[in-house]
C-alpha positions as CSV (number, residue, x, y, z in Angstrom):
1,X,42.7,19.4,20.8
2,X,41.4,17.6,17.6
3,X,38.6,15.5,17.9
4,X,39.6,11.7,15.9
5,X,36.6,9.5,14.5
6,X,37.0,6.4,16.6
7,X,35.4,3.2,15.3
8,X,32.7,2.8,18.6
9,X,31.9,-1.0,18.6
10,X,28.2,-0.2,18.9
11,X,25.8,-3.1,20.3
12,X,23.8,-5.4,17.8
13,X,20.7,-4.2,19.4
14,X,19.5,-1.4,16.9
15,X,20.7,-3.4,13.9
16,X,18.1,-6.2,15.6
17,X,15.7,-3.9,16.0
18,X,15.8,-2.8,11.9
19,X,15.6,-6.5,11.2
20,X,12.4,-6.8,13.1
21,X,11.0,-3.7,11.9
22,X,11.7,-4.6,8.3
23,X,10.3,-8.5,9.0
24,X,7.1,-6.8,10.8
25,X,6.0,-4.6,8.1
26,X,6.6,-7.5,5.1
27,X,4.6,-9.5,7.6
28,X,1.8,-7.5,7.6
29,X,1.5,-6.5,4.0
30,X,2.2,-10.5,3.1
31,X,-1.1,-10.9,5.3
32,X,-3.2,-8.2,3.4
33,X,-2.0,-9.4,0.5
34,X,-3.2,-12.9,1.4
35,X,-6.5,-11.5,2.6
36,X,-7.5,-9.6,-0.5
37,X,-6.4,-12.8,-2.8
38,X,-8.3,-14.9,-0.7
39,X,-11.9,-12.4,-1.0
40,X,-14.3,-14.2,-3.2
41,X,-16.3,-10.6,-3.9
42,X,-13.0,-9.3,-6.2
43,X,-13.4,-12.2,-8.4
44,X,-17.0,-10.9,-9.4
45,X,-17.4,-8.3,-12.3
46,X,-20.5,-5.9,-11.4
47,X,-21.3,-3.3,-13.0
48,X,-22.4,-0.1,-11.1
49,X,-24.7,2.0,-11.6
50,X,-23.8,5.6,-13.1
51,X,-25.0,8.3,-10.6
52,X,-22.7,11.2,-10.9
53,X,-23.3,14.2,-12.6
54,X,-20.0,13.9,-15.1
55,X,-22.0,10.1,-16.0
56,X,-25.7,11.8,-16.2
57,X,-24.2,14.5,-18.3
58,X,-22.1,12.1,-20.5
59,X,-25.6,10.4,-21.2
60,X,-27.3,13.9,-22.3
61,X,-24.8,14.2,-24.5
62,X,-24.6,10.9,-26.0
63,X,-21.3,9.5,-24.2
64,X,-19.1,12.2,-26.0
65,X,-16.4,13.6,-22.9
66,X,-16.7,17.5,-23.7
């Protein structure tokens, strides 16, 4: 007996399911996006304070990166 690959007309239900999925996910990231646009602290240039040891050796030695 050989076994024939048959065309199965497969419900529309997964291929709905993949479109939701995919409309979900651009959904959310299109709402982070918005949120981090819409932060007024990432418009603001501070400078921070150097407090690691590569940045408090870098200033012993002048700023050269040895």
């Amino acid at each position: 007996m050989v076994l024939e690959a048959r065309n199965i007309d497969r419900s529309p239900i997964p291929t709905v399911i993949d479109y939701f999925a995919l409309a979900l996910t651009h959904a959310l990231i299109f709402i982070a996006l918005v949120r981090l646009v819409g932060n007024p602290e990432l418009d603001e240039d501070v400078d921070l304070p150097v407090s690691t040891k590569r940045g408090d050796q870098m200033k012993k030695d002048g700023g050269t990166d040895a």
